[in-house]
KELOVO-878978 format. One record per residue (C-alpha): residue in three letters; x, y, z. Coordinates in Angstrom, 3 decimals. Layout:
REC;res;u;v;w
REC;ALA;X;Y;Z
...
# end
This chain:
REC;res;u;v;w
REC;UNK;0.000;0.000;0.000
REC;UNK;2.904;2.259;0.739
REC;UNK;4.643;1.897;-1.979
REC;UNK;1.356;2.537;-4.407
REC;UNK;0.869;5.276;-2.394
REC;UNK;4.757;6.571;-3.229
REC;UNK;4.084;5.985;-6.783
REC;UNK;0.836;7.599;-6.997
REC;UNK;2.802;10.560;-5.612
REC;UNK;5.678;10.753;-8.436
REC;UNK;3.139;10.224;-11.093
REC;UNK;1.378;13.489;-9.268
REC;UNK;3.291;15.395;-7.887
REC;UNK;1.404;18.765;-8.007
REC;UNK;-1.498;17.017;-6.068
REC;UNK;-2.615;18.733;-3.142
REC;UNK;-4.695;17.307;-0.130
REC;UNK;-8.399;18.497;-0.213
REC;UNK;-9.052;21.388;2.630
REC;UNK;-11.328;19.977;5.669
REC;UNK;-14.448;21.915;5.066
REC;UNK;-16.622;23.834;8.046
REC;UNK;-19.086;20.594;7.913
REC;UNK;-16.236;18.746;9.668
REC;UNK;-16.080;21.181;12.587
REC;UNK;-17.546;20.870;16.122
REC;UNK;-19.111;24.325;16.381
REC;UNK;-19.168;25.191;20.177
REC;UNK;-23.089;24.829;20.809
REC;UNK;-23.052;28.341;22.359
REC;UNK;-22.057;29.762;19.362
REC;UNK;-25.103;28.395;17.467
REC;UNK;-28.342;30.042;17.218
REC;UNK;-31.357;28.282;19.104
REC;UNK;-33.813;28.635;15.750
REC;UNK;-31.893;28.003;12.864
REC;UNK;-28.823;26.096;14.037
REC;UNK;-26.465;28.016;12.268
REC;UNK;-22.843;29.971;13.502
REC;UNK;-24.422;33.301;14.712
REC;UNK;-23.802;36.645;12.933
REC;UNK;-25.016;39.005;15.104
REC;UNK;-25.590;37.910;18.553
REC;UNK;-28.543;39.628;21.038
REC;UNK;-29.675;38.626;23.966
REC;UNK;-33.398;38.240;25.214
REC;UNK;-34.446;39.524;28.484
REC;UNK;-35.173;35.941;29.172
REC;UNK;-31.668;35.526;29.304
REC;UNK;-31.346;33.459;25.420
REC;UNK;-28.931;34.440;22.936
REC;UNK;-30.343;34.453;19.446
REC;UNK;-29.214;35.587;15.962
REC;UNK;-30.677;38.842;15.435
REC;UNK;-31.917;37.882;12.027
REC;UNK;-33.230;34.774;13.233
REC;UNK;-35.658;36.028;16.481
REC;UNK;-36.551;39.373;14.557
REC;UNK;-38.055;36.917;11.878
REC;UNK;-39.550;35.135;14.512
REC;UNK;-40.865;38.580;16.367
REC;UNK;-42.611;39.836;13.482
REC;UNK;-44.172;36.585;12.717
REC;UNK;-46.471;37.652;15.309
REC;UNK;-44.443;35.501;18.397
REC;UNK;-44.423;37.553;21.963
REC;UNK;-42.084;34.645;23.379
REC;UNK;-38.706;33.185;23.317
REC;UNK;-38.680;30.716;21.312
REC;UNK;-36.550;28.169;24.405
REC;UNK;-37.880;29.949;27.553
REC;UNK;-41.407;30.531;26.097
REC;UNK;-41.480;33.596;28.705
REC;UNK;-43.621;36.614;27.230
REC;UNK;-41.009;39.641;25.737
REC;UNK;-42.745;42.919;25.361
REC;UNK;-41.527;44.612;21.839
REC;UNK;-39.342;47.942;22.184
REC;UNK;-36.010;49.165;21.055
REC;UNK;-34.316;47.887;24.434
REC;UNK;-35.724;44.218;23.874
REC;UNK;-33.011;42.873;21.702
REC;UNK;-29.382;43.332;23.489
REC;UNK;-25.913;43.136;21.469
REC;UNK;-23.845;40.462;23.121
REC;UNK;-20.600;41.645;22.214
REC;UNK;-18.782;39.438;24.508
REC;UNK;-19.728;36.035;22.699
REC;UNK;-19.907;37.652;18.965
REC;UNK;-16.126;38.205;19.721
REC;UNK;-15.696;34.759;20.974
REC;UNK;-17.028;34.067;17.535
REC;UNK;-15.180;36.366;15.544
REC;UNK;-12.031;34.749;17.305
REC;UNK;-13.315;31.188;16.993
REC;UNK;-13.132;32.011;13.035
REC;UNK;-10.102;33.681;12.767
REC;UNK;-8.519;30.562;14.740
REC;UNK;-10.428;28.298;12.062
REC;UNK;-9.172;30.005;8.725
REC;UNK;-7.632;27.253;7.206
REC;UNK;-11.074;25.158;7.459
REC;UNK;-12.625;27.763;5.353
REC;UNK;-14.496;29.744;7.848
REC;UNK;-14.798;33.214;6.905
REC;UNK;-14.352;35.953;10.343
REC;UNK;-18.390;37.496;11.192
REC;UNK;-18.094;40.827;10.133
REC;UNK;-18.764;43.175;13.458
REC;UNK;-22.402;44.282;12.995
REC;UNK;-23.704;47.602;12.838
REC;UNK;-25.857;49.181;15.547
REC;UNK;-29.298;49.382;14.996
REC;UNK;-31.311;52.800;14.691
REC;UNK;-33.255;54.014;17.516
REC;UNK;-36.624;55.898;17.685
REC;UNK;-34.959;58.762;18.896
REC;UNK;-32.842;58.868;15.839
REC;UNK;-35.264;57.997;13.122
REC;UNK;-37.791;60.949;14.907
REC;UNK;-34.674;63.550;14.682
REC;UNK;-33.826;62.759;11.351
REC;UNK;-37.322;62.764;9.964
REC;UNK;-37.834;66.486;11.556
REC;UNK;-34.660;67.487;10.063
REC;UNK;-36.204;66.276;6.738
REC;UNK;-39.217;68.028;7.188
REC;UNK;-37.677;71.544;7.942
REC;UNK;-35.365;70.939;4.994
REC;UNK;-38.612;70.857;2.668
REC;UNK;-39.842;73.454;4.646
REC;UNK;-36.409;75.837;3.696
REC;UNK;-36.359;74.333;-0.274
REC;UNK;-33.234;72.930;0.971
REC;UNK;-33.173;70.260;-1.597
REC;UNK;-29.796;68.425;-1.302
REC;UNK;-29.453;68.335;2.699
REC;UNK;-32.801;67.297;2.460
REC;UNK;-31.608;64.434;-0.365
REC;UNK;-28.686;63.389;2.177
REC;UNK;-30.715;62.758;4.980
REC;UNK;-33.151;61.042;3.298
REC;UNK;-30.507;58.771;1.487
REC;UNK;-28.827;58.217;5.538
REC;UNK;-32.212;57.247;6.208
REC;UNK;-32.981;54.856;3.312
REC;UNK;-29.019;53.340;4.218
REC;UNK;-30.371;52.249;7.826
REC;UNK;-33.296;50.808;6.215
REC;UNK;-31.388;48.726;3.869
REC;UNK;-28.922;47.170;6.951
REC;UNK;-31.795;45.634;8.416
REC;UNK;-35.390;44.493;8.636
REC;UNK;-35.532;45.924;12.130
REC;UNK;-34.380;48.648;11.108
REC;UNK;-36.930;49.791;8.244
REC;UNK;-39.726;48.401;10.900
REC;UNK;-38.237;51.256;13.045
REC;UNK;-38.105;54.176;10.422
REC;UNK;-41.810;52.941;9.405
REC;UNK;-43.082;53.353;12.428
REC;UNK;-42.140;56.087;13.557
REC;UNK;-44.068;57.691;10.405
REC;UNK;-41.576;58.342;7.637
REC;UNK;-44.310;57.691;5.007
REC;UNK;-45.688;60.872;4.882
REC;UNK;-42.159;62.823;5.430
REC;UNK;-41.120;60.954;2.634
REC;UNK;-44.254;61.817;0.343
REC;UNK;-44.113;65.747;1.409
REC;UNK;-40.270;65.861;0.313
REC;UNK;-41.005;64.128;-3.022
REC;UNK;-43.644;66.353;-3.628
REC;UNK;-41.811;69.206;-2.704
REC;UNK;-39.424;68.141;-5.235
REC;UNK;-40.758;65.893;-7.993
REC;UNK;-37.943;63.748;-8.799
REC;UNK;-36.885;60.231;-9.358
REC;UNK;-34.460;60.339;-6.203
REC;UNK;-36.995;61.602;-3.941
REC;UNK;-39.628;58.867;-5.486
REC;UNK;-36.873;56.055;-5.131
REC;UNK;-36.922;56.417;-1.039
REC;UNK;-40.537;56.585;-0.694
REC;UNK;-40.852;53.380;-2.667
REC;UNK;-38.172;51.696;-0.792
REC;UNK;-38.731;52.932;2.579
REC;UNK;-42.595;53.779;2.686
REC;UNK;-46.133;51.743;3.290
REC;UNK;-49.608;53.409;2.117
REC;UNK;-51.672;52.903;5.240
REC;UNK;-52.446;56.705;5.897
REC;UNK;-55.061;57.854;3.728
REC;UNK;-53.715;62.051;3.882
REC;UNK;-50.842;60.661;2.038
REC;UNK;-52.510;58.483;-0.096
REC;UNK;-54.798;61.518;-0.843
REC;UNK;-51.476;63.698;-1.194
REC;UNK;-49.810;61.368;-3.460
REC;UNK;-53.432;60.962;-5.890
REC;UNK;-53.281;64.527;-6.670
REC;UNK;-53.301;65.771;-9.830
REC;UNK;-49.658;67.088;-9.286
REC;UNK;-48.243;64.035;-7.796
REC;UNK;-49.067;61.825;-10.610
REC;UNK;-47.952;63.949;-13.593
REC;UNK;-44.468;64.140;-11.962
REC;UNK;-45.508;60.022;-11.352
REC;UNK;-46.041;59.752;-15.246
REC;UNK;-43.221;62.070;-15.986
REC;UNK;-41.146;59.824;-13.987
REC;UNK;-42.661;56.724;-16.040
REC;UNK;-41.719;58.631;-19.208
REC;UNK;-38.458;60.132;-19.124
REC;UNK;-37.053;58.498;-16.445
REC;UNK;-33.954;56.352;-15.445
REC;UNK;-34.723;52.529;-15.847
REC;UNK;-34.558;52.560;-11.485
REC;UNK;-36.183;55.984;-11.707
REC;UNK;-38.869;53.829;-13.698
REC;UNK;-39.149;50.903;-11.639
REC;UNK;-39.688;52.700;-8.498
REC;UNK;-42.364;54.955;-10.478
REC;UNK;-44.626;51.623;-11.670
REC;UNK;-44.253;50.724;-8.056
REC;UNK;-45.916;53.365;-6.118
REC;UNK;-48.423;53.679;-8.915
REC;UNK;-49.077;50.191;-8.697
REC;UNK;-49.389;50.503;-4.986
REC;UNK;-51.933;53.816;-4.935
REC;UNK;-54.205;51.830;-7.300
REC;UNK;-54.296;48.980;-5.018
REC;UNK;-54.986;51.947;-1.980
REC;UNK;-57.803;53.790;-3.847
REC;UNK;-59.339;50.565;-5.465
REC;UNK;-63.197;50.812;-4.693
REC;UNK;-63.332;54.469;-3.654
REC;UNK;-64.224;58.016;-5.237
REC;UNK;-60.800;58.173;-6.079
REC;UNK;-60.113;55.310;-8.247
REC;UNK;-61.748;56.621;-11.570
REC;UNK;-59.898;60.548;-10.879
REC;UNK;-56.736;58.533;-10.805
REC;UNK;-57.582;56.020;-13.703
REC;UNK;-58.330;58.827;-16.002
REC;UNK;-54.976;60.567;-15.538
REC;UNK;-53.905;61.505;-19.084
REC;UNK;-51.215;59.362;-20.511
REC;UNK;-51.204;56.766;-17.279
REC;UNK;-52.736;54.082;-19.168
REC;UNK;-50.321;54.529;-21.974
REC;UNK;-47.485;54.556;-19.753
REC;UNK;-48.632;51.452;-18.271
REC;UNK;-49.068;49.530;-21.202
REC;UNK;-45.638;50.608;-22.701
REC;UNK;-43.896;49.561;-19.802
REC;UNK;-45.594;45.792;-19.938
REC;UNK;-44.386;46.147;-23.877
REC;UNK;-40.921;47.519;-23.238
REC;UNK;-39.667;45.371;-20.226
REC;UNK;-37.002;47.126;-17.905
REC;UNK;-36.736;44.216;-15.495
REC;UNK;-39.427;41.483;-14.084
REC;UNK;-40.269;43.481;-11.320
REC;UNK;-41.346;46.014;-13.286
REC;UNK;-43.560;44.325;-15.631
REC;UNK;-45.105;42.576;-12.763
REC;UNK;-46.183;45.563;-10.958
REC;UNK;-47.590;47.161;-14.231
REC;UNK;-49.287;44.335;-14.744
REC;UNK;-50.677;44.907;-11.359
REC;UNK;-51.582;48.340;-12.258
REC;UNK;-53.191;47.210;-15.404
REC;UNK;-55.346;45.394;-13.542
REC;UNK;-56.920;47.695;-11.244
REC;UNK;-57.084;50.104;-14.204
REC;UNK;-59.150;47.275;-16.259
REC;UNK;-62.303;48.005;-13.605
REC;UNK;-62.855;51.643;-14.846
REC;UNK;-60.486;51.639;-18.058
REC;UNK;-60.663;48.350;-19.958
REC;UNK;-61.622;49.889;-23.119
REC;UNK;-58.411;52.191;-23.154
REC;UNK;-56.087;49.635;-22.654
REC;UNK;-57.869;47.049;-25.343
REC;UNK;-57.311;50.645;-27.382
REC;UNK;-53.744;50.712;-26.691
REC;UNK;-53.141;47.407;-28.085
REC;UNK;-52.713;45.415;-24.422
REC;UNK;-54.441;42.423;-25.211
REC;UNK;-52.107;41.195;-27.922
REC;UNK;-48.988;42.271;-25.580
REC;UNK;-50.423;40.035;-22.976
REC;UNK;-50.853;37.081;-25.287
REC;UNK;-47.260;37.296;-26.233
REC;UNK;-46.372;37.353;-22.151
REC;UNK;-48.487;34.425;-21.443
REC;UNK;-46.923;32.165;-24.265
REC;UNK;-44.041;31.289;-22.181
REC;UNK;-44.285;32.863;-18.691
REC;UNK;-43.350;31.509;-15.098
REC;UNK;-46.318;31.279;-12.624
REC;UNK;-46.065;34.678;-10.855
REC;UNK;-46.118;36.631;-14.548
REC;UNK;-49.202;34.197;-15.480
REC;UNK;-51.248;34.414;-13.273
REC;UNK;-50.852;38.684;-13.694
REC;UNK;-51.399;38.723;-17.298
REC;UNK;-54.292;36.627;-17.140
REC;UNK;-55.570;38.734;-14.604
REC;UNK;-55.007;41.878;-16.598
REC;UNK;-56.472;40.247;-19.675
REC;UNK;-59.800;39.160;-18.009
REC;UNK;-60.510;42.585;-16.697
REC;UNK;-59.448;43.794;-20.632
REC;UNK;-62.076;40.885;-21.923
REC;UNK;-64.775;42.834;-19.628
REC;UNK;-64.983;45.352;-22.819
REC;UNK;-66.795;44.592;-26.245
REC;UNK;-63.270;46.427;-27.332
REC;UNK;-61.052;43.728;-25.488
REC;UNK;-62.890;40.749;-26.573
REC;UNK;-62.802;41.632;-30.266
REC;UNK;-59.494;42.536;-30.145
REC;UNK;-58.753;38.403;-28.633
REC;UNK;-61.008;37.420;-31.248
REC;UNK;-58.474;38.725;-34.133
REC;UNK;-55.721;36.981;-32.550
REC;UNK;-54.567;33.764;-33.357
REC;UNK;-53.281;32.583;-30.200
REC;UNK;-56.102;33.692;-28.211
REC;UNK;-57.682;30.616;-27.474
REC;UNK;-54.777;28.031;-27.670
REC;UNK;-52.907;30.029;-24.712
REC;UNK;-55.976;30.179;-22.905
REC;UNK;-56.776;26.530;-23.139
REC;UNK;-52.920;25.894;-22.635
REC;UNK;-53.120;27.696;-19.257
REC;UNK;-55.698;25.471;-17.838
REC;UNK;-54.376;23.012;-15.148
REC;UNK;-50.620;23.947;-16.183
REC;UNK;-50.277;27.216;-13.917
REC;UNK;-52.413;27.296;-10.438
REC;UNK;-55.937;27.266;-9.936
REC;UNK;-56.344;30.541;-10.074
REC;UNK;-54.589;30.881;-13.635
REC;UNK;-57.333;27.725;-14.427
REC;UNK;-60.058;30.085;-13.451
REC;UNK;-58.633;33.322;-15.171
REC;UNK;-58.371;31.315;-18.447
REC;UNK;-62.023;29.639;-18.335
REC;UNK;-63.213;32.921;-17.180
REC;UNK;-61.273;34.310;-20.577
REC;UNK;-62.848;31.711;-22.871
REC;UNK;-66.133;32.365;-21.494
REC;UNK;-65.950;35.717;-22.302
REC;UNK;-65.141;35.712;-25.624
REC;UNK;-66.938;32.316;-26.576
REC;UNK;-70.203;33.651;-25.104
REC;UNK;-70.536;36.081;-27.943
REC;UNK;-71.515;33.316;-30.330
REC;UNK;-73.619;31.245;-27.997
REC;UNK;-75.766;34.304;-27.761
REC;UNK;-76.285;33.513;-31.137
REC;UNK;-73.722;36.429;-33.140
REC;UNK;-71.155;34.330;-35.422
REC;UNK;-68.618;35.126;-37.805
REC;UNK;-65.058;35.756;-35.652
REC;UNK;-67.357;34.775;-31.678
REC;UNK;-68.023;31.233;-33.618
REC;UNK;-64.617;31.070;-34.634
REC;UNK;-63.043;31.582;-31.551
REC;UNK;-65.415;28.911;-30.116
REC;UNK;-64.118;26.193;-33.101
REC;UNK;-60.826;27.105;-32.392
REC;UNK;-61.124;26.409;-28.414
REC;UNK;-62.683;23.239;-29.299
REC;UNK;-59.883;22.165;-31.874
REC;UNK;-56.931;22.666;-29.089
REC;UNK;-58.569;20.768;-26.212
REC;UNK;-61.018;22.811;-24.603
REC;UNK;-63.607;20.497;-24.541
REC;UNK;-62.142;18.007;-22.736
REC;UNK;-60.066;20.477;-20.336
REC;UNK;-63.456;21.983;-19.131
REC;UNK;-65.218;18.307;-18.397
REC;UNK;-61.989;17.119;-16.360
REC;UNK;-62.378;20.938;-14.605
REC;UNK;-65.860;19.877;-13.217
REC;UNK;-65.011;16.466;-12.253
REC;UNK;-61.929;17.318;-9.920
REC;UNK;-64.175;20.768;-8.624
REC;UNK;-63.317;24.376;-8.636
REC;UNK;-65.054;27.909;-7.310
REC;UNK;-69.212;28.522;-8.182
REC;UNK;-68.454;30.900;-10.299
REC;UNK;-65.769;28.498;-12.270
REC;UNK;-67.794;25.991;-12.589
REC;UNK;-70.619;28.017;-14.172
REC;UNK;-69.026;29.404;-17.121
REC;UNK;-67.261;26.171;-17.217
REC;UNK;-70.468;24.431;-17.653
REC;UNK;-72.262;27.128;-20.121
REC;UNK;-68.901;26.609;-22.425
REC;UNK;-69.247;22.917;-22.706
REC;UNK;-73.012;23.832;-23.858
REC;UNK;-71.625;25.966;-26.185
REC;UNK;-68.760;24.447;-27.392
REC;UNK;-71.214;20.691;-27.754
REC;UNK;-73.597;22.849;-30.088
REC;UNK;-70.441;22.767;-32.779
REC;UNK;-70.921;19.278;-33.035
REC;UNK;-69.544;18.508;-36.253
REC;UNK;-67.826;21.381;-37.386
REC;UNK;-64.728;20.992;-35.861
REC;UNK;-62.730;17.734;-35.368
REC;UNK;-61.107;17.756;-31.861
REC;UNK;-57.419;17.567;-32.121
REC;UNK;-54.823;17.020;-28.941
REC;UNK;-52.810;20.265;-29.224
REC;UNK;-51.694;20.859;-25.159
REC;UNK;-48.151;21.015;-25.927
REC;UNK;-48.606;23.803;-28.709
REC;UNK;-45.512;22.910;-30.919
REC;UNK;-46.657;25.109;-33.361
REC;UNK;-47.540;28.172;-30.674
REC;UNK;-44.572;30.560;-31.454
REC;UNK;-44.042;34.493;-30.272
REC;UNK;-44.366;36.833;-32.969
REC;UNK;-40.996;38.370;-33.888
# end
């Protein structure tokens, strides 16, 4: 054995020894954290006495949880609850160092978290540097602010509560730019209906729109998403059809779900189109959405699905939406396509599409409705919508489920049923 072993070393001589890895350490068990069993990174202490991962017990804080997780005594939230233990996150930071060679990287020495006192000081010095037109002291504090907010999930919890949502919507209306909209979007909640109210003006949303036009691509993104967000606020109140009606918003919408600056971004417009579809479906069937989301839906992951199909059944509300489906070819085969291969609510959005459009010719108008009807039939449909009532879905599914199977059995005859579900021949348009 030696002597193979000798060999095998002339013959490879440049081979090295593989590094032990952290796996094959004993961890000392006070270095680990009680909840997720991992090498702390930023030690506190409990008033119970329990040393936790600061990550770890604020996840398990805001889950709702007034106990410690080992003690199960009750902890009363406030900035004083969670306590740095410096002595064992040095212990740690040593216990690394010593380690090096296993591959253990040294715990960087955490920051320390923002207090109420300093997130109330900082927010007053924003508001008296709106008050003075002081524009860039008021864009340094504001960026300090949004850099604590960043650190830590604490620490944004901190700065939100002690009201930095309207601060930050009076300084980017004092302002109107992209910077100003960028914190509010990253640091801000809409649960106060003044801002809400501030932020739905008239004023506010043509710098919003401006922003949407002629901004930077992040300037953009934050832009969809506080738009997105103050539909979702105003939804089912006076102010939802002032803000829907905003000149050039629904254009602005649609050309950022046609022009893609990232995935976040073309989710929340998606969002937006949406909530604009209760009050302004015509519009966007006007502005040529409905063949955009088509296109989307051809190949998209589960989250963009189940968007664009609700976007497109609030389009398919309008006479304008449905006939502009009607004209497109793969109208019917993505709907039927999305049926059992997303999530039951993408099932329902797509029967609730086919209904919609189908309906036109059971109601006895043909031409392009009975078309659209043959077509769903030749991909699948049919059989789709019986298996859909057998394994059970929502009243309201299983309605227009069962009024399309009446419609699509009176084509008896005129269209040969074909198995299409994997769509070989469903391509984008280039």
């Amino acid at each position: 054995m030696a002597l193979r072993a000798l060999k095998a070393t002339a013959m490879f001589p440049f081979r090295r020894r593989p590094k032990p890895s952290l796996s094959s350490l004993s961890i000392p068990s006070h270095f680990i954290c009680p909840i997720s069993l991992d090498l702390m990174q930023d030690p506190v202490t409990l008033p119970s006495g329990i040393t936790y991962d600061r990550r770890t017990i604020e996840l398990w804080l805001s889950s709702g949880h007034r106990t410690c997780p080992v003690t199960l005594l009750s902890v009363e939230l406030d900035d004083q609850l969670l306590i740095p233990n410096h002595s064992i996150r040095r212990m740690i930071q040593d216990w690394c160092v010593a380690n090096r060679s296993h591959g253990v990287e040294r715990i960087p020495t955490p920051k320390t978290p923002i207090t109420s006192l300093q997130v109330s000081d900082t927010l007053a010095e924003i508001s008296a540097a709106c008050r003075s037109s002081d524009r860039l002291l008021c864009a340094e504090l504001i960026a300090l602010l949004k850099k604590s907010a960043e650190e830590s999930e604490r620490n944004l919890r901190c700065i939100l509560s002690n009201g930095a949502t309207p601060v930050l919507a009076a300084a980017f209306l004092r302002f109107k730019t992209e910077n100003f909209l960028s914190a509010f979007a990253g640091i801000s909640n809409l649960d106060d209906k003044e801002t809400i109210l501030q932020l739905t003006s008239d004023e506010s949303l043509k710098s919003i729109i401006l922003i949407l036009s002629k901004g930077s691509l992040s300037g953009k993104l934050n832009a969809i998403l506080v738009l997105k967000e103050l539909l979702v606020a105003v939804h089912e109140t006076e102010q939802a059809i002032r803000v829907a009606r905003t000149e050039q918003l629904v254009e602005k919408v649609v050309m950022l779900i046609k022009n893609p600056i990232s995935l976040e971004s073309t989710k929340a417009s998606l969002v937006a189109a949406y909530y604009l579809s209760f009050t302004q479906a015509t519009k966007l069937a006007e502005t040529g959405l409905v063949p955009i989301l088509l296109e989307i839906l051809v190949d998209a992951e589960k989250s963009l699905s189940e968007k664009a199909l609700a976007a497109l059944d609030g389009v398919l509300e309008e006479e304008k939406g449905r006939e502009s489906a009607a004209e497109h070819a793969l109208a019917m085969p993505v709907l039927v396509k999305k049926v059992f291969r997303v999530s039951d609510l993408a099932t329902e959005l797509a029967v609730s599409g086919m209904w919609k459009v189908c309906r036109k010719w059971g109601e006895g108008e043909e031409g392009r409705w009975e078309k659209c009807a043959v077509e769903a039939l030749k991909v699948g449909a049919f059989q789709k919508l019986l298996l859909l009532l057998q394994m059970g879905c929502s009243d309201r599914a299983k309605d227009r489920a069962s009024e399309l199977l009446r419609i699509l059995n009176g084509l008896e005859g005129k269209e040969e049923c074909v198995e299409t579900l994997d769509f070989r021949g469903v391509k984008r348009a280039l």
